[in-house]
C-alpha positions in Angstrom: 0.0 0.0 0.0 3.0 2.1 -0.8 0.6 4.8 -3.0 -1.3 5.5 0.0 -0.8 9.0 0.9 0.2 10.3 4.7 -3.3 11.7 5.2 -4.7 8.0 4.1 -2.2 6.3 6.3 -3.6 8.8 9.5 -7.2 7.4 8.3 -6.6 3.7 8.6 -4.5 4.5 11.6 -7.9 5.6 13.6 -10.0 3.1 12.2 -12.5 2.1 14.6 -12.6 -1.5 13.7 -8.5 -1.7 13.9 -7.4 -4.2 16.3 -6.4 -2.3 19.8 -4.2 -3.9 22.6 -7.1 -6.4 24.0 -7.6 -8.0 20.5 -3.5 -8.2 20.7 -3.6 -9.5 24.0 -6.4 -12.1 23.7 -4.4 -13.3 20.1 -1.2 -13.8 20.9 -0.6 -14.2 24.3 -1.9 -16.6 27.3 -2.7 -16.7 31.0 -3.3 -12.9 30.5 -3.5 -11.4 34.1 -4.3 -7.8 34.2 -3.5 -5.9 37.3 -5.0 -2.4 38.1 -4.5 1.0 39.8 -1.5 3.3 40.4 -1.8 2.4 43.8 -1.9 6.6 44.8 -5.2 7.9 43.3 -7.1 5.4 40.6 -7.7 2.8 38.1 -7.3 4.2 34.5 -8.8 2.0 32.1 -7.0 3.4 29.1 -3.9 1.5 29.9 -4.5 -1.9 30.0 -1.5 -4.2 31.9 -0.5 -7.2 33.0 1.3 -10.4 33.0 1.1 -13.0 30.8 3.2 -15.6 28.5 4.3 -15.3 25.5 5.1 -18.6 23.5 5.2 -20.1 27.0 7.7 -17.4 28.4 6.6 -14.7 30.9 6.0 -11.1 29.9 4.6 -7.9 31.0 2.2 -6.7 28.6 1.2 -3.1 28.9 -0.9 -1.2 26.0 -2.7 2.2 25.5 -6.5 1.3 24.9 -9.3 3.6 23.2 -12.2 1.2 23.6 -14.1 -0.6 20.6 -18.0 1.6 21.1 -18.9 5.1 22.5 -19.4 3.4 26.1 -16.1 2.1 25.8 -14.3 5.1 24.6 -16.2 7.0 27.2 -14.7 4.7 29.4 -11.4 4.8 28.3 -11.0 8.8 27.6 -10.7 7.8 23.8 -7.3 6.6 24.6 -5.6 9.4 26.1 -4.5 8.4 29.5 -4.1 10.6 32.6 -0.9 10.5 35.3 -2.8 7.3 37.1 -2.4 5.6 34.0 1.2 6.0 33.4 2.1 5.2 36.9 0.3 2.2 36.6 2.7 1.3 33.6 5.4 1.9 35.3 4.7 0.3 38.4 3.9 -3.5 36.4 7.3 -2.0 34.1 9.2 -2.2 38.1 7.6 -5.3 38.4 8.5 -7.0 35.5 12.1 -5.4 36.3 12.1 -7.0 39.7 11.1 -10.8 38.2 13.1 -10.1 35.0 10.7 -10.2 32.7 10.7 -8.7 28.9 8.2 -6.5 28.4 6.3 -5.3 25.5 3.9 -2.3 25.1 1.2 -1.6 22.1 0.7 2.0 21.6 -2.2 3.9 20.2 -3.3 7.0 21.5 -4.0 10.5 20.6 -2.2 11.6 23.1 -1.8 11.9 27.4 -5.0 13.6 28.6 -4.4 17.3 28.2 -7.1 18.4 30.8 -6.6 20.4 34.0 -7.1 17.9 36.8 -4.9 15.5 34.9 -2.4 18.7 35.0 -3.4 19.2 38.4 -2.6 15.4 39.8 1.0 15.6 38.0 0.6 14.8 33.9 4.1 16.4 33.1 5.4 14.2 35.7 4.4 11.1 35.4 5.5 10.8 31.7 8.8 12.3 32.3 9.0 10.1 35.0 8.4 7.0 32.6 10.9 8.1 30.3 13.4 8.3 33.0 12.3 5.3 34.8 12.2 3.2 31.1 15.6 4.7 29.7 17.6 2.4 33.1 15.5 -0.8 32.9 17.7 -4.0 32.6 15.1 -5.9 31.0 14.5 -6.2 26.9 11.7 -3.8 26.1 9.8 -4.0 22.8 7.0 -1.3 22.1 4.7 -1.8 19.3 3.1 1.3 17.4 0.0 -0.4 16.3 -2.4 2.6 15.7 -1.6 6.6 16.9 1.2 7.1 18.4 0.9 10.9 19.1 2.9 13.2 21.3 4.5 12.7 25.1 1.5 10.2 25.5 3.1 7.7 22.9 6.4 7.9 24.1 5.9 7.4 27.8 5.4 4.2 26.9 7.9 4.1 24.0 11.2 4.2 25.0 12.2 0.8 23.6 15.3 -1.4 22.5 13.3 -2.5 19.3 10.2 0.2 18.3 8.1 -1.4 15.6 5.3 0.0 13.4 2.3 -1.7 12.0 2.5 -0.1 8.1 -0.8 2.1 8.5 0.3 3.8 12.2 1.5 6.8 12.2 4.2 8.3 15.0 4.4 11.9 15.6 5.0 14.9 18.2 1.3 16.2 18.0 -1.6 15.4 16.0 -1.9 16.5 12.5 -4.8 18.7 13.6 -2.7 20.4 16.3 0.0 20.6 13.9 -2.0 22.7 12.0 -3.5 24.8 14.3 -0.2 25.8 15.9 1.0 26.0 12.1 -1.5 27.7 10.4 -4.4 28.2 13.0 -6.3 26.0 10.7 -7.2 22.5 12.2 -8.7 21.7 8.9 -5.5 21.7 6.9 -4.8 18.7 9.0 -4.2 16.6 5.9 -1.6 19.0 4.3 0.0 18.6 7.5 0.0 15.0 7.6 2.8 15.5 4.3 4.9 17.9 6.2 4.9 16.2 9.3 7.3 12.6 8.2 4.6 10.6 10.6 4.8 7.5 8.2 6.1 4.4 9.1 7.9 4.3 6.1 9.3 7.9 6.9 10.2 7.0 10.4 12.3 3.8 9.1 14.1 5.7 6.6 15.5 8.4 9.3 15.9 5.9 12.0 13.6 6.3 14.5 11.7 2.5 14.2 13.7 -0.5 13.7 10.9 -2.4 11.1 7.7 -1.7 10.1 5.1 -4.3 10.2 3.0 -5.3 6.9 -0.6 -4.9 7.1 -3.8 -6.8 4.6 -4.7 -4.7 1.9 -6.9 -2.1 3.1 -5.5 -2.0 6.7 -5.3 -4.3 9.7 -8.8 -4.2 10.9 -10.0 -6.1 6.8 -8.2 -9.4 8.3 -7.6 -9.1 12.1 -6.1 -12.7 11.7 -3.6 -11.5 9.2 -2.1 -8.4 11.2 -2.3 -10.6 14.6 0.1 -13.5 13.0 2.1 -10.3 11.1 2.9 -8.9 15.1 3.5 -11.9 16.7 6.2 -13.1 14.4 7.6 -9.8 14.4 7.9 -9.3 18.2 9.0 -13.3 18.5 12.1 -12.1 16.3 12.7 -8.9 17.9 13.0 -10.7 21.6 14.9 -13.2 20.5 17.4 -10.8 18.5 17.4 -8.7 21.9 18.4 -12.5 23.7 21.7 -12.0 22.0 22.4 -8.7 24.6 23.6 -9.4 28.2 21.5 -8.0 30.9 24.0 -5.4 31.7 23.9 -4.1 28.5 20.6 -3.9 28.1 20.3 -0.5 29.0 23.5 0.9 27.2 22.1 -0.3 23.6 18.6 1.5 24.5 20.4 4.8 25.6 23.0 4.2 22.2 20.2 3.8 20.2 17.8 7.1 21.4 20.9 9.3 21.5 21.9 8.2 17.7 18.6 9.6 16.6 18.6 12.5 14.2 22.4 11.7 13.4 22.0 10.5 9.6 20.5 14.2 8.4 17.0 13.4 8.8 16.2 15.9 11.4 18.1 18.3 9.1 15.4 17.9 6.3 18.2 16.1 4.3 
């Protein structure tokens, strides 16, 4: 799908009927257990957690969650978590840290919550604090663009060894509609910002910022769920096992290596 344009990629990236991180979770992994809460304020049900095996080996499984109807999405803030759901992420990431187990994370949102209790209970924090907390974490970590993946609220959950990308998702610093409203004050040249705005998964390979992007079915992931289930699970299989190869103690070094080499090749340059 290689004539689709950036605009048409951003489309099938907010599909409704795309597959979200419970339809990855209930495909390719077993003896799911989801755990809840931040343990200081609340359960936030737009990240969705827990342990569970993959190929018969333990994981922690953590995932950004939009919901499948309007009560879900309701539910889930339409993806965009709030400082309760990134501690929760990084408490099971401690966890899975103290039992030494990999862990992988399935990203699609719009973005954290931008509202001003989420502000007021500590938004700013809590994602820098997952960055921080993620960037010294001995354990392999995989994170799967599988939808959006917009802003601080993508990353907080994106600071990976291996950072794949479905083909359709896109991976940016804002939305193309706040793009162009910063840009132009025009939310409705959000498509002539989608061009400008190298969100692609084939423009994010080609400067360096994903390590592989991830085929999709004709039309997008959500016309053969099947399809785009067996696509990620063979993918992630070969990224743990690559990351295998790397001693604990050096686990961390290649993730910092590989986030400090970004923008070295020219790409941030506009070359």
């Amino acid at each position: 799908m290689s004539e689709l344009t950036p605009a048409q990629r951003v489309s099938i990236a907010r599909h409704e009927g795309r597959p979200g991180v419970a339809d990855y979770i209930a495909g390719l992994f077993t003896e799911f257990f989801e755990q809840r809460g931040d343990r200081q304020c609340r359960e936030d049900p737009s990240i969705l957690g827990g342990i569970a095996l993959f190929h018969g080996r333990p994981v922690t499984v953590i995932g950004t969650r939009k919901g499948k109807n309007l009560e879900e999405n309701l539910r889930c803030n339409f993806g965009m978590p709030g400082p309760e759901g990134y501690r929760k992420a990084l408490r099971l990431m401690q966890q899975a840290e103290k039992f030494e187990r990999p862990i992988l994370t399935f990203i699609d949102t719009p973005g954290a919550y931008p509202g001003l209790e989420a502000e007021a209970r500590g938004q700013g924090e809590a994602i820098a604090r997952n960055l921080f907390e993620m960037s010294r974490l001995t354990v392999p970590i995989v994170a799967v663009i599988i939808g959006e993946g917009n802003s601080g609220g993508a990353l907080a959950l994106g600071v990976a060894n291996t950072v794949l990308m479905l083909e359709n998702a896109v991976y940016s610093v804002l939305s193309p509609e706040g793009f162009a409203s910063i840009l132009w004050k025009d939310a409705a040249r959000s498509g002539e910002a989608c061009a400008l705005m190298k969100l692609t998964a084939q423009d994010l390979l080609a400067g360096g910022f994903i390590d592989a992007v991830i085929p999709e079915p004709e039309g997008g992931a959500h016309t053969d769920v099947p399809a785009a289930l067996a696509a990620v699970d063979k993918a992630l299989a070969a990224a743990l096992q690559g990351l295998q190869k790397i001693s604990d103690l050096s686990i961390a070094g290649h993730r910092y290596k590989k986030f400090r080499a970004m923008g070295g090749n020219g790409y941030a340059d506009g070359n």
